[in-house]
N, C-alpha and C positions, 0 to 999 in steps of 0.2 A: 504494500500500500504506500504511495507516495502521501497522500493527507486524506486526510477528512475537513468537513466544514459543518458545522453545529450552528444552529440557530434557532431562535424560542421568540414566541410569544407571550406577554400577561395579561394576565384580567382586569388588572389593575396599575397604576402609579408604582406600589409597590414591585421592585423588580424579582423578587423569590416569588410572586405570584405567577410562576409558567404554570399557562392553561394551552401549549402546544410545544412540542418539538420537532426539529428535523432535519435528520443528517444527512449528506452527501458525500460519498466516497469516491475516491479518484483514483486509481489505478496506472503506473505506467502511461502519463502523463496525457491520462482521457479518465470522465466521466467511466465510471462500472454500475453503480447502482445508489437508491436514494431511499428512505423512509421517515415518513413523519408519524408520531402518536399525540391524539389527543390526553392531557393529562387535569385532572381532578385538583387545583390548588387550593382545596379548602380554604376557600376564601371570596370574599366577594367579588363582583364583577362590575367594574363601572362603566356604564352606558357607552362613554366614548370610546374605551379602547375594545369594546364591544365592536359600536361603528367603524371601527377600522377593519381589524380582521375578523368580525362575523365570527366570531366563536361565542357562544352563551353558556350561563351556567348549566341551563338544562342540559344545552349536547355534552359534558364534561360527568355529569351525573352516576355515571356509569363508567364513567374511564379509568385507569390505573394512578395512582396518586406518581409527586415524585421520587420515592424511595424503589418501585417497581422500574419505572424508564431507566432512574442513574444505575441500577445493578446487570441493565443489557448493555448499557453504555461504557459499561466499569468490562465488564467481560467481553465485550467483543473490541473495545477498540482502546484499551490502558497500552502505557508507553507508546502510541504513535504524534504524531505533528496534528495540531488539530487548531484548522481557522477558524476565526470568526468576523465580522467587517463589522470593525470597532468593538472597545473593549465591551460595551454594553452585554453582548450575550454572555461573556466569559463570566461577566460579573454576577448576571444573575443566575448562573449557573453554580455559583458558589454560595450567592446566595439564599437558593433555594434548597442547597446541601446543610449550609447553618439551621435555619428555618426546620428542616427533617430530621435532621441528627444523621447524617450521612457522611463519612468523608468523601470529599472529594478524588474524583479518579486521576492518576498520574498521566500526564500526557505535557508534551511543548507545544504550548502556544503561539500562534501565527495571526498576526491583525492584517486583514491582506487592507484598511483601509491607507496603515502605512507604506504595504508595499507599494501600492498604484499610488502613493504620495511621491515615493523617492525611483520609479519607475516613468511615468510623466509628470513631467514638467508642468502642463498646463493645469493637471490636479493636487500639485504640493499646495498648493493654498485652501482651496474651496473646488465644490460640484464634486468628491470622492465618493459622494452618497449612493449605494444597489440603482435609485432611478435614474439619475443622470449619466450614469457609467455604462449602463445595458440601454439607454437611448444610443449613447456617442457609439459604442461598438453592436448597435443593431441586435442584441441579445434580446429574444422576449420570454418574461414568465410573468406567474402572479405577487403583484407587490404586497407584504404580509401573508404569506402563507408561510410557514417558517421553513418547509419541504424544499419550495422554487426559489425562497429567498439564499438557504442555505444552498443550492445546484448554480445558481447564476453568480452568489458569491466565487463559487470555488472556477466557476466558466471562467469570472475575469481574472483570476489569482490563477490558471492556466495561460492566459493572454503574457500576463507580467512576467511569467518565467521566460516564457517564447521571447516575449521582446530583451528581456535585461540577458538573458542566456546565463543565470542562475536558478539553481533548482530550489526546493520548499525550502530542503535543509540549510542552505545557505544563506537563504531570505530568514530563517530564523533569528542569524546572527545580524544579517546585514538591516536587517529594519529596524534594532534596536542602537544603528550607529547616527551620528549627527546626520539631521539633513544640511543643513549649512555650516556654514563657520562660525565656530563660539564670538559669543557676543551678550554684552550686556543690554538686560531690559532693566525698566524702571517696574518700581512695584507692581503696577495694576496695566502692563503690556503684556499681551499676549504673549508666554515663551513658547517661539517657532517649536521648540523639540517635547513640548507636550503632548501626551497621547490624546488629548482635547482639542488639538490646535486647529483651529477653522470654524469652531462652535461659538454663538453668541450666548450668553446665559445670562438670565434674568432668578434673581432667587424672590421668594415670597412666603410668607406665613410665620410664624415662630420660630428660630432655629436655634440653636443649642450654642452658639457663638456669634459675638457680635460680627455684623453683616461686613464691615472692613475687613476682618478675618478672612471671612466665608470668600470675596470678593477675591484677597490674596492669594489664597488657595486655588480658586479657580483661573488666574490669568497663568500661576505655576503651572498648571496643568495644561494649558493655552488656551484659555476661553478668554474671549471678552468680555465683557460684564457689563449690562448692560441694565438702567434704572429703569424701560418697564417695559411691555413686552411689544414687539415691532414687527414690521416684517422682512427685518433681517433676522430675529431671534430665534436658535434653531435647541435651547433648553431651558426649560421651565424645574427648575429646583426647589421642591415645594417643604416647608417644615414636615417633621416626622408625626408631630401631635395632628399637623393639619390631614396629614395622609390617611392617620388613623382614623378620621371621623368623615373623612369624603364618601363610608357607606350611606352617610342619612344626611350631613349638615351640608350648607351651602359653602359652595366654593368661593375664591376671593375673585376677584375682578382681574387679578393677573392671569387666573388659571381659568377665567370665561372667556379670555380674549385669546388666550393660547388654544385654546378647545375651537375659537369659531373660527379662529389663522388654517388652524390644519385643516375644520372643514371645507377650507377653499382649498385646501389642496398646499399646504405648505407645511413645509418638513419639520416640526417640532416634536421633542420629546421631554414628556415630566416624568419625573421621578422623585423619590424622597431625599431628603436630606445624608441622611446614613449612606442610601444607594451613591453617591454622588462620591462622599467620603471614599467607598469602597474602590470607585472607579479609578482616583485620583491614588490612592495607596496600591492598587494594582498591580 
């Protein structure tokens, strides 16, 4: 097996909430085969990321929780190279492991958003995102299905090898080396070599550290930071207290205006506070 590519769905803001999975496997430097399982996150399900990818609590009612998917996961695919396009899925993949009481399966990690970063040129900045990539290279599948998302991830992370004429293993190493030349940023600039870098982030709600903090943290990581939500904003950072109560209580006015951005079609992702933490410690 040259890689696999993993990629999940949730029900919710919270990212340990996977209510899908689905992996693609590569072979000798082609597609071999692909599976997705719907998964049970005991947990609730909120409307919008409903309306994204159409999954509901009902269809999941009957499905295998996540301790059942990560022990096919653990046994058929430990110690291999395993992508995912940006660290998001990795992360809620560990943090659906915390959440279960599971450990986590041993495998190298592979962000192919950084490879197609240091791979083209025109994508070190911005437009790295599964929909603009499978436009530019003609690739078509279903956006959020986590099955076609994970198959078209691993499509263009075959492109990037063909083009740079380095293999997975090698992009292992090579994606974790500078994309430019060292250089100082000022506090709250986006640093180029975050695994965040090209995201805008707006935070909101309660959070567990004063917002200058939070702010700091995130330009380290390379986000912008941005006072409220726009449409360049491409993460909504919500308190942990406020995530918890988004089963029944009203949301704030950052996270109505980020909910109506993407109903037009613009690429935002919320998450909680912790989830954010985790990304950035990754």
């Amino acid at each position: 097996m040259d890689f696999l590519v993993i990629d999940v769905e949730t029900a919710n803001p919270d990212l340990g909430s996977i209510c899908q999975v689905g992996v693609a496997v590569f072979e000798q430097g082609r597609f071999s085969e692909s599976w997705s399982s719907l998964i049970n996150p005991n947990d609730y399900f909120d409307d919008f990321n409903v309306s994204v990818h159409g999954i509901s609590k009902a269809m999941v009612s009957s499905a295998p929780g996540w301790p059942e998917i990560h022990d096919r996961i653990k046994t058929n695919y430990s110690n291999q190279i395993v992508a995912s396009h940006t660290p998001f899925d990795r992360t809620a993949i560990r943090r659906a492991c915390e959440k279960n009481g599971t450990d986590p399966f041993e495998c190298q990690w592979l962000d192919t958003a950084r490879v197609v970063r240091r791979t083209w040129s025109e994508f070190s900045k911005s437009g790295y995102g599964l929909a603009n990539l499978s436009k530019h290279f003609g690739l078509t599948f279903k956006h959020h299905d986590a099955e076609e998302d994970a198959r078209v991830a691993g499509e263009i992370l075959l492109l990037a090898i063909q083009t740079s004429g380095k293999s997975a293993p090698e992009w292992c190493t090579q994606s974790l080396k500078s994309l430019s030349t060292a250089r100082s940023y000022t506090t709250l600039e986006a640093n180029p070599e975050g695994s965040l870098f090209g995201n805008v982030v707006v935070f909101t709600g309660s959070l567990s550290i004063p917002r200058q903090e939070a702010a700091k943290l995130a330009a380290f990581a390379g986000c912008e930071v941005g006072a409220g939500v726009t449409k360049h904003t491409t993460l909504l950072v919500v308190g942990d207290q406020d995530i918890i109560a988004l089963g029944g209580a009203d949301k704030s006015s950052k996270h109505r205006k980020a909910e109506d951005l993407m109903a037009k079609g613009q690429a935002i992702r919320i998450i909680g506070e912790s989830d954010f933490e985790r990304l950035i410690n990754g």
